[in-house]
C-alpha positions as CSV (number, residue, x, y, z in Angstrom):
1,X,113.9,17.1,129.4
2,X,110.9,16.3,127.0
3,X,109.9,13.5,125.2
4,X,109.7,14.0,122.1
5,X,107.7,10.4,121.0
6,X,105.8,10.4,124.2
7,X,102.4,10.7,121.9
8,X,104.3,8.0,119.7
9,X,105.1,5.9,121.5
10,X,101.7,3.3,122.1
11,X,101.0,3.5,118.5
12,X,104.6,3.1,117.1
13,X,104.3,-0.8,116.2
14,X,101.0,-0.7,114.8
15,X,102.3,1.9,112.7
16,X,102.7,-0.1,108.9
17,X,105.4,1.9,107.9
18,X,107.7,1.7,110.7
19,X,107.6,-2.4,110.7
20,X,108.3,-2.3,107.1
21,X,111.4,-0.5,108.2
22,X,112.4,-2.4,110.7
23,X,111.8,-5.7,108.6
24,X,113.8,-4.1,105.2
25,X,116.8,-3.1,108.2
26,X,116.8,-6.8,109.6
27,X,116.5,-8.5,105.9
28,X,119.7,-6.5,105.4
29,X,121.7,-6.3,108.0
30,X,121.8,-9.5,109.7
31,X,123.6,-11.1,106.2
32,X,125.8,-8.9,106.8
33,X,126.5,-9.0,110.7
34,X,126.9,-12.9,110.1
35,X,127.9,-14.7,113.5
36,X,128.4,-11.1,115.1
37,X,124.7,-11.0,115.7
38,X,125.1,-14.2,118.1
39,X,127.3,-12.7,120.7
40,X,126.4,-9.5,122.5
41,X,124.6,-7.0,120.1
42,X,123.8,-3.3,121.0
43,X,120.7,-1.7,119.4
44,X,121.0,1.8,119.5
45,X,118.0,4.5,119.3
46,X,116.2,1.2,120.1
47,X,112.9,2.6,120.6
48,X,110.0,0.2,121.1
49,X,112.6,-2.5,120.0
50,X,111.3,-3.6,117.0
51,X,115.2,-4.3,115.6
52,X,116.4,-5.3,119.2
53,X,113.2,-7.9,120.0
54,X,113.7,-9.6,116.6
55,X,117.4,-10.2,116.9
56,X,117.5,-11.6,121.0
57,X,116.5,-15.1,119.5
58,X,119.8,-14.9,118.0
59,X,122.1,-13.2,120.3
60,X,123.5,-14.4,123.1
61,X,122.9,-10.7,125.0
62,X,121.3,-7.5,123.5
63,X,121.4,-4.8,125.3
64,X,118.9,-2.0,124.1
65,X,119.0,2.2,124.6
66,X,117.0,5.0,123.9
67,X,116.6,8.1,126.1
68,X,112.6,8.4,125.3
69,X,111.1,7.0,128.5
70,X,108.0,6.3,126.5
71,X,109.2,4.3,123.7
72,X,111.4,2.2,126.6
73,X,108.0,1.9,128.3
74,X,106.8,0.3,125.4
75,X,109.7,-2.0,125.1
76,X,109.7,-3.2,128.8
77,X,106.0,-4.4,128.2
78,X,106.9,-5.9,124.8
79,X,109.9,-8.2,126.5
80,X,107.7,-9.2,129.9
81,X,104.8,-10.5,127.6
82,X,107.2,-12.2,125.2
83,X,109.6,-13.5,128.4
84,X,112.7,-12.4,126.9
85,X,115.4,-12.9,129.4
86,X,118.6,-12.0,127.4
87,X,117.7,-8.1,127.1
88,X,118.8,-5.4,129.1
89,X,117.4,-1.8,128.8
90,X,118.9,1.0,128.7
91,X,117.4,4.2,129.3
92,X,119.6,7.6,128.6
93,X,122.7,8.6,126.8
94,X,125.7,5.7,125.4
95,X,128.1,7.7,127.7
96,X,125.7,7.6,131.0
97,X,127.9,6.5,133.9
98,X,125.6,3.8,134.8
99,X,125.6,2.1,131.6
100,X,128.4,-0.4,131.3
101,X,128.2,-1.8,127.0
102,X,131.9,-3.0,126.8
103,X,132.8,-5.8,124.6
104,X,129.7,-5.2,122.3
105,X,130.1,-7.6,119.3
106,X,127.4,-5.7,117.3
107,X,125.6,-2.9,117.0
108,X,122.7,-2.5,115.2
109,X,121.0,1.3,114.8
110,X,118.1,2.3,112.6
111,X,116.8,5.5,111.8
112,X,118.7,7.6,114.7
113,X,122.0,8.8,113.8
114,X,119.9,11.6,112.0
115,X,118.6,12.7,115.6
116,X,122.1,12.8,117.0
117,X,123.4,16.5,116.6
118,X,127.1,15.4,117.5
119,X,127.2,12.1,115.3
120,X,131.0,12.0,115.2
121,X,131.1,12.0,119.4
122,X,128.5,9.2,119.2
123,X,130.7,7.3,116.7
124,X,133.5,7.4,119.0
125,X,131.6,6.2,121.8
126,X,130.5,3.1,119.8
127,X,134.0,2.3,118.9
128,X,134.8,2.3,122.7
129,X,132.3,-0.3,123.5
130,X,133.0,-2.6,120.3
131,X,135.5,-5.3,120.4
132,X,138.3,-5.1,118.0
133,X,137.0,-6.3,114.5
134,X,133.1,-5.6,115.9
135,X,130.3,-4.5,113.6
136,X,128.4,-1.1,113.0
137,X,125.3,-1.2,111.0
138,X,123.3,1.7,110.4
139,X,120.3,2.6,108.2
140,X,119.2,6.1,107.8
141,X,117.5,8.6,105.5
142,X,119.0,10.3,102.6
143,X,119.3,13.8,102.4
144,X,115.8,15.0,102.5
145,X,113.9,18.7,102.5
146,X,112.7,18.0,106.2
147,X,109.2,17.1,105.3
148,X,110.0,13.3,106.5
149,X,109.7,14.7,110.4
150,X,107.7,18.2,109.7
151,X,106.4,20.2,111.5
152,X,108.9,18.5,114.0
153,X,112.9,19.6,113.6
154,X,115.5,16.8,113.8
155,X,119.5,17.7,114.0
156,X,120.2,16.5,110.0
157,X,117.4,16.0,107.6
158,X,118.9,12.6,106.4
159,X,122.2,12.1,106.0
160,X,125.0,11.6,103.1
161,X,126.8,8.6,103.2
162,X,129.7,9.3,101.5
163,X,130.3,12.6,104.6
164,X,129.1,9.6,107.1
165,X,131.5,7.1,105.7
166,X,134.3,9.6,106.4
167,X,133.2,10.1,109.8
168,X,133.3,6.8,110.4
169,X,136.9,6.6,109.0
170,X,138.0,9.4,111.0
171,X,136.2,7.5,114.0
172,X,138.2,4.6,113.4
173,X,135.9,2.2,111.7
174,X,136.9,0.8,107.8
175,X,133.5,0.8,106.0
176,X,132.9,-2.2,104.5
177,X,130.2,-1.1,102.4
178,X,127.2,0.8,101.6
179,X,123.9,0.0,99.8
180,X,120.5,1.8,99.4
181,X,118.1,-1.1,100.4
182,X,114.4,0.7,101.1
183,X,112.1,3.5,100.3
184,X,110.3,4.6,102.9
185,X,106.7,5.8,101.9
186,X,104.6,8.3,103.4
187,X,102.4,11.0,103.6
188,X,104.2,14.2,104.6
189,X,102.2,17.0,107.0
190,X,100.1,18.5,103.7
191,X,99.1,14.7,103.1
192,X,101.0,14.3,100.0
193,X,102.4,10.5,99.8
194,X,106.2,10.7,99.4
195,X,109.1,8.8,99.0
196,X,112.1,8.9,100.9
197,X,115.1,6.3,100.0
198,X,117.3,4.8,102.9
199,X,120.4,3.5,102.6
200,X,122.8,1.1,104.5
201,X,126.3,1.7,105.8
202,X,128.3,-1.5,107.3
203,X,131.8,-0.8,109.3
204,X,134.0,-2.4,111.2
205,X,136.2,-1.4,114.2
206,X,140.0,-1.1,112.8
C-alpha cells in the first residue's frame, strides 16, 4: 500500500499552516477535554504528532496512530529528541490485531475523519476503546469543492456536522456540542489563497 504523505512528511511541521491548526485544535479542545486529557488519551490520524507531542505533558499515557509510515517516522524522531517516555506509536489501522487501546479516556483527532471512507465503522471502533463517559473530539473541514487537497482525492471533501453528529448518535456517543473555531488559509493548486472554515464536534460515550 502507498503512502500517500511520504513527500509530506519531513516538511509537515515547518509547514505554517498546519501548526496553526494544530495550535487553534489544542486551544479548543483541551477546555473542553478537562481532566480527561490527564489519563490515557488516543490521538488519532496522529501524523507527525503535533496534537499528540503537545498533550503527553499532560497525560498520563498517549498512545498515537497513523498508517503513513512516513509521518510515524517523523514522530518517532520527534519523541527520541524530546525524551518522551509516556508515548506509544501506533502504526496501521484502530482495529489492527496488534494494537491493544482499551480504556482510552480521550481521544483527540484532527483533520482525518475526512480521509476515512467508512467513518461510521471508525466511530464504532473508538466507542470500543473508550471508557464509559470518555471523550471524542474532532476538528475537521467543512464541506468544501475539493480544492483543499487537489489534485489529490480524499473519501469526503469536508464534512457536515450536523450528518456527523448523527453518526455519532447512531454510534453511541451524545454530542455535547459543536463550534466552528478556525479558518484554515491557503493557496489552492492554481495559487489562489483560500479560506476554508473548520469546525469542532465534542461527544461523549453514552
Amino acid at each position: 500500500m502507498s503512502d500517500a504523505f511520504a513527500e509530506h512528511a519531513k516538511t509537515w511541521d515547518s509547514n505554517p499552516v498546519r501548526v496553526a491548526v494544530a495550535q487553534a485544535f489544542l486551544s479548543a479542545a483541551l477546555p473542553l477535554a478537562g481532566e480527561s486529557a490527564q489519563g490515557k488519551v488516543l490521538d488519532f490520524g496522529c501524523g507527525t504528532g503535533l496534537i499528540g507531542v503537545n498533550v503527553a505533558p499532560l497525560a498520563r499515557r498517549v498512545d498515537m496512530l497513523d498508517t503513513s509510515p512516513a509521518m510515524i517516522a517523523m514522530l518517532r524522531e520527534k519523541i527520541t529528541e524530546q525524551n518522551l517516555g509516556n508515548i506509544t506509536v501506533h502504526l496501521g489501522e484502530l482495529n489492527g490485531a496488534d494494537i491493544d487501546l482499551g480504556g482510552t479516556d480521550l481521544v483527540l483527532t484532527a483533520m482525518a475523519l475526512h480521509h476515512v471512507a467508512d467513518i461510521p465503522q471508525v466511530l464504532s471502533q473508538l466507542h470500543k476503546v473508550l471508557t464509559v463517559g470518555g471523550q471524542l473530539i474532532v476538528a475537521d473541514l467543512m464541506p468544501e469543492d475539493g480544492s483543499f487537497h487537489a489534485p489529490m482525492q480524499v473519501p469526503h471533501n469536508g464534512l457536515d456536522p450536523a450528518e456527523l453528529a448523527l453518526m455519532f448518535d447512531l454510534c453511541g456517543f451524545e454530542v455535547l456540542g459543536t463550534l466552528f473555531h478556525h479558518t484554515v488559509r491557503k493557496p489552492d493548486s492554481a495559487g489562489t489563497l483560500r479560506e476554508y472554515p473548520q469546525f469542532l464536534l465534542h461527544a461523549r460515550k453514552r
